[in-house]
N, C-alpha and C positions, 0 to 999 in steps of 0.2 A: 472577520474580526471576533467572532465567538469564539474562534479554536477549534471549529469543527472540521478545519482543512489544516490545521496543526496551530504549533505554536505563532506567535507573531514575532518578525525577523527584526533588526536591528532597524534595517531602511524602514518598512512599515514602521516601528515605531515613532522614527521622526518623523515620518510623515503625518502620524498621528499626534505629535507633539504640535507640529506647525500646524493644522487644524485646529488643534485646540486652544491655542495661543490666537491666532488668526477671531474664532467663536468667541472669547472671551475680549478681546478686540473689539468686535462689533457691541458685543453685550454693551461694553463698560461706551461705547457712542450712544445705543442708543438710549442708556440708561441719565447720559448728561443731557440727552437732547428730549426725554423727559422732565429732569429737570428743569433745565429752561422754560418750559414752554410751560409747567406748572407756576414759575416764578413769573411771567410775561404775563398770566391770567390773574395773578395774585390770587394762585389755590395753592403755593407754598407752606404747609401748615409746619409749623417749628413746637418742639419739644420740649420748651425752656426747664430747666433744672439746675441745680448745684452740681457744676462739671469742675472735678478738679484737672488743672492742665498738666501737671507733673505725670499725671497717669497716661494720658494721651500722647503727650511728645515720649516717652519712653517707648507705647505699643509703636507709634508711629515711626519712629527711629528703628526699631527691630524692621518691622519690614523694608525699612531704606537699606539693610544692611544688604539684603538679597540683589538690589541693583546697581552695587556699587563695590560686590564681591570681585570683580576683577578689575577694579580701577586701582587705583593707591590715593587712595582718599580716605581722612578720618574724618567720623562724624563724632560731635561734641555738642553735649547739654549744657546749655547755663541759664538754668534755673534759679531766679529769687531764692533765698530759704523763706521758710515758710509763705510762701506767695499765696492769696487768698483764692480760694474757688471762683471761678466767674458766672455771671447768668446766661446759659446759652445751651442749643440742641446739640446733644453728646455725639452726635453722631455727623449731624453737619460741621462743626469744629474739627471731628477726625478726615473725615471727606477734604476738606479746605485745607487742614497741613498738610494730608498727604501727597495731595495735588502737588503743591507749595516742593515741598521734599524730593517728590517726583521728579520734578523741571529743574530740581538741580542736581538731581542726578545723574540726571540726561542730557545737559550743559555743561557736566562740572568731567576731565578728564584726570584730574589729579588736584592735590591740596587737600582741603578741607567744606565740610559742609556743617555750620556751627546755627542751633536754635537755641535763642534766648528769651527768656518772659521775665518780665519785669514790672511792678505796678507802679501807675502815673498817677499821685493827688496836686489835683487843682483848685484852689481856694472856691468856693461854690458849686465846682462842679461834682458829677458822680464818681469814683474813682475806677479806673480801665487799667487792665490789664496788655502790655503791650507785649505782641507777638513777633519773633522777627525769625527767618531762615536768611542767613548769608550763605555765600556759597563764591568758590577762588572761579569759577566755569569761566566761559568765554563772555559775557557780558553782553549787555544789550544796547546798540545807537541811541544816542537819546534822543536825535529824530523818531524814532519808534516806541518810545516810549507812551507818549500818552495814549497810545490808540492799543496798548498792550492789555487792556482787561475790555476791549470792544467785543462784541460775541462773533465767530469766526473770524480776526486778524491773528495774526501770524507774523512772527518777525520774518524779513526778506534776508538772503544769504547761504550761503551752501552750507553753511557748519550748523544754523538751523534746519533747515530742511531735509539735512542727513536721518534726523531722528523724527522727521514728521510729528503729526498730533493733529485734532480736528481744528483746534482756536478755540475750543467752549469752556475749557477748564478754569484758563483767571477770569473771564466773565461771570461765568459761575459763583466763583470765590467770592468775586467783590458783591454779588447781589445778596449770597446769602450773608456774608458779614455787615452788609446795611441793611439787612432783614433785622441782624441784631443788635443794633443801633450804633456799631464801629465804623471803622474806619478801614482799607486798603490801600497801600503806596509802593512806590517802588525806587529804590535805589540804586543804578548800574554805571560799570566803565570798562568799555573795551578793553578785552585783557587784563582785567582785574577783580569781576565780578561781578553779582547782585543780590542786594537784599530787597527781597519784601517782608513788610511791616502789618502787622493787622493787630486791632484795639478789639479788644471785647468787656461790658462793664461788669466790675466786682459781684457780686452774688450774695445777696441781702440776708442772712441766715434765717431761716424757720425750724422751728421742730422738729426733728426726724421719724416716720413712720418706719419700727422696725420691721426686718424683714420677714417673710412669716415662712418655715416651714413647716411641709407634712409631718408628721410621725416616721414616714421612714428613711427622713433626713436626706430625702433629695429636693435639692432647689427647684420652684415652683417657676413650670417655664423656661429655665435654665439648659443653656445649648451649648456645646463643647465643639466647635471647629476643630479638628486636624487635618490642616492643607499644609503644604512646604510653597503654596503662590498666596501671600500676604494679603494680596489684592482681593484674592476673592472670600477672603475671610472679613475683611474689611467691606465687601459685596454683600454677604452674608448678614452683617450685621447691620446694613444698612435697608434688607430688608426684613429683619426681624425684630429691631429694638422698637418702632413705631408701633407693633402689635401687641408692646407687652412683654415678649421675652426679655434674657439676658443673657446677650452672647460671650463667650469667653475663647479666646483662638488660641491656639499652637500652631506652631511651625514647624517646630522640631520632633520627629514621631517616634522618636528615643521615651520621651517622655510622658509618653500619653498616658499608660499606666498610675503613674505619680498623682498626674493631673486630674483624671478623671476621680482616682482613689480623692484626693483633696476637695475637689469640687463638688462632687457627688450631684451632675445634670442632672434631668431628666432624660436627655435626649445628646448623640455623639452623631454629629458628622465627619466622615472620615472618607479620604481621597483616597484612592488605591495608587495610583502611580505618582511616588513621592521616590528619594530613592532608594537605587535596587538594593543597598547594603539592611532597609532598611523599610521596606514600603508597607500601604496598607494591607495587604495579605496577614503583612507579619503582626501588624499593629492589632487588628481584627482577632488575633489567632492570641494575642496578650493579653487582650482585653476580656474576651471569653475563656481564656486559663487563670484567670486570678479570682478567686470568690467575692474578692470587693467588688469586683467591677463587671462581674460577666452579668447581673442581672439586667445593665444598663442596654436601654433599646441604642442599638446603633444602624447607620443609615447611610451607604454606602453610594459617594457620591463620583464620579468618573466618567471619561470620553468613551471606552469600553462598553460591550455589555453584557457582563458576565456576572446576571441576574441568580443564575442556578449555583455558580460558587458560592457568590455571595451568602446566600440563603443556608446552603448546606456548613459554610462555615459559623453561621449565628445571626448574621444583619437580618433586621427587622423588615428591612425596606430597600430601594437602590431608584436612586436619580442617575440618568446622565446628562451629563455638562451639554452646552451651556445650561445652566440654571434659573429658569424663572422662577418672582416669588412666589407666582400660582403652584407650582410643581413642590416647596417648598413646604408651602403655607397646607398645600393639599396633606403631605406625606406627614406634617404633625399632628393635622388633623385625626388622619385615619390612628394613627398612632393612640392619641389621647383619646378618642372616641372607644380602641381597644380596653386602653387603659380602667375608662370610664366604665367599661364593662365587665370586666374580671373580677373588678371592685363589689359590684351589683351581686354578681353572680357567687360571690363570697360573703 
């Protein structure tokens, strides 16, 4: 797989696709089945902040768009106007739509898939933000209904079972959204669909800490995913925003150039096998030809290992997939620690 017995062939590559696919599989189990069991000790620790939800159902909706590319189904926003920020962990909100988004992806074989927020005031009470995903899919019995956010249940049925999953995802959901003092429900009808519903409360304004940059106007911590698999950018950032960074994703590797020139990271993670019109070779090879952006350390993430390209083309570093946060957390380390030195020594 290095290239040392030639190029890799069409079959090997899928073969290395469904490996990879398969590893990022198990990752995204074992990383629910951490959760859980962080939630069941109540060492769930939550991030509370001003999370505007407009920003998240939009990232979140981009990556729907990947799993729903060969169906005929439209997805649609409906958004309050001006709907207020809520108080909740930025990251466990994007974790719990996407979930949410997912299962109706994977349910829904045509029609539409529609997220609306809207805010609820009740004389005394605090005022909540209500969340919903509908979706036209095949719908759920409502004998199976209450036992649908139980941890490992599973609706019974072939047109479920076609698309598998562990059962931990709406268990999940519902724990971490009564972490944040909401609500979870569900609404469904054979052959006609399901909405789930989730409250989260309004977000009490304070003062803003502005943002601080260096002098050489790069974002402090600041991380640039470029993957074309949403998931694991959404992975990514689920293991980086608790330490402080701020992760920002693409999809699209047309645009990385743009983005990086705009964002100006600290740091770019970039997939090599994105596609061929278009992959991380090429993205690598833009990024180091433009003078805005070739000073940015880039870190070259893929199932592959082709360590010595890498390197010879500019990347700083190279992870391969699956990805733990240790491996992650290590390669910005070494990074910064670099950084920290050059500094010194200048």
């Amino acid at each position: 797989m290095k290239g040392i017995d030639g190029a890799v062939t069409d079959l090997q590559m899928q073969d290395l696709s469904a490996i990879h696919s398969a590893g990022q599989h198990l990752l995204g189990l074992i990383n629910d089945i951490l959760d859980l069991s962080r939630i069941e000790a109540g060492k769930m620790e939550l991030n509370f902040d001003r999370v505007d939800l407009p920003e998240i159902v939009k990232d979140v909706m981009s990556t729907t768009v990947g799993l729903v590319k060969d169906k005929p189904i439209r997805l649609t926003p409906d958004i309050q106007p001006n709907l207020p920020p809520v108080h909740a962990d930025n990251i466990r909100i994007r974790q719990v739509l996407l979930n949410l988004m997912s299962n109706a992806a994977k349910f829904t074989e045509e029609g539409s898939i529609t997220v609306r927020a809207f805010v609820v005031e009740k004389d005394g009470q605090h005022p909540m933000v209500h969340v919903s995903v509908k979706d036209t899919g095949i719908g759920i019995p409502e004998k199976d209904q209450p036992r649908l956010f139980q941890t490992f249940s599973q609706v019974d049925g072939s047109a479920t079972r076609k698309v598998g999953g562990s059962g931990l995802g709406l268990s999940i959901c519902k724990n971490l959204i009564e972490l944040h003092g909401g609500t979870i429900t569900v609404e469904s009808q054979i052959g006609v669909g399901s909405t789930f519903t989730f409250t989260l409360p309004v977000h009490v304004e304070t003062p803003m800490t502005p943002i601080e940059l260096p002098l050489d106007g790069h974002q402090i911590r600041a991380v640039l995913a470029i993957d074309d698999d949403a998931r694991l950018i959404d992975l990514y950032r689920r293991y980086l925003e608790p330490k402080g960074y701020t992760l920002h994703g693409l999809i699209n590797p047309r645009e990385a150039v743009a983005a990086a020139r705009a964002l100006r990271p600290q740091t770019i993670l970039l997939d090599v096998m994105m596609p061929p019109d278009h992959d991380g070779w090429q993205v690598l090879a833009e990024l180091k030809g433009h003078p805005d952006t070739r000073d940015i350390p880039v870190i070259i993430c893929s199932i592959l290992t082709e360590q010595e390209k890498a390197r010879k083309l500019g990347a700083v570093d190279y992870l391969v997939k699956p990805i733990l946060d240790v491996d992650l957390f290590d390669a910005l380390h070494r990074l910064e620690n670099h950084s920290a030195a050059s500094v010194s020594a200048n």
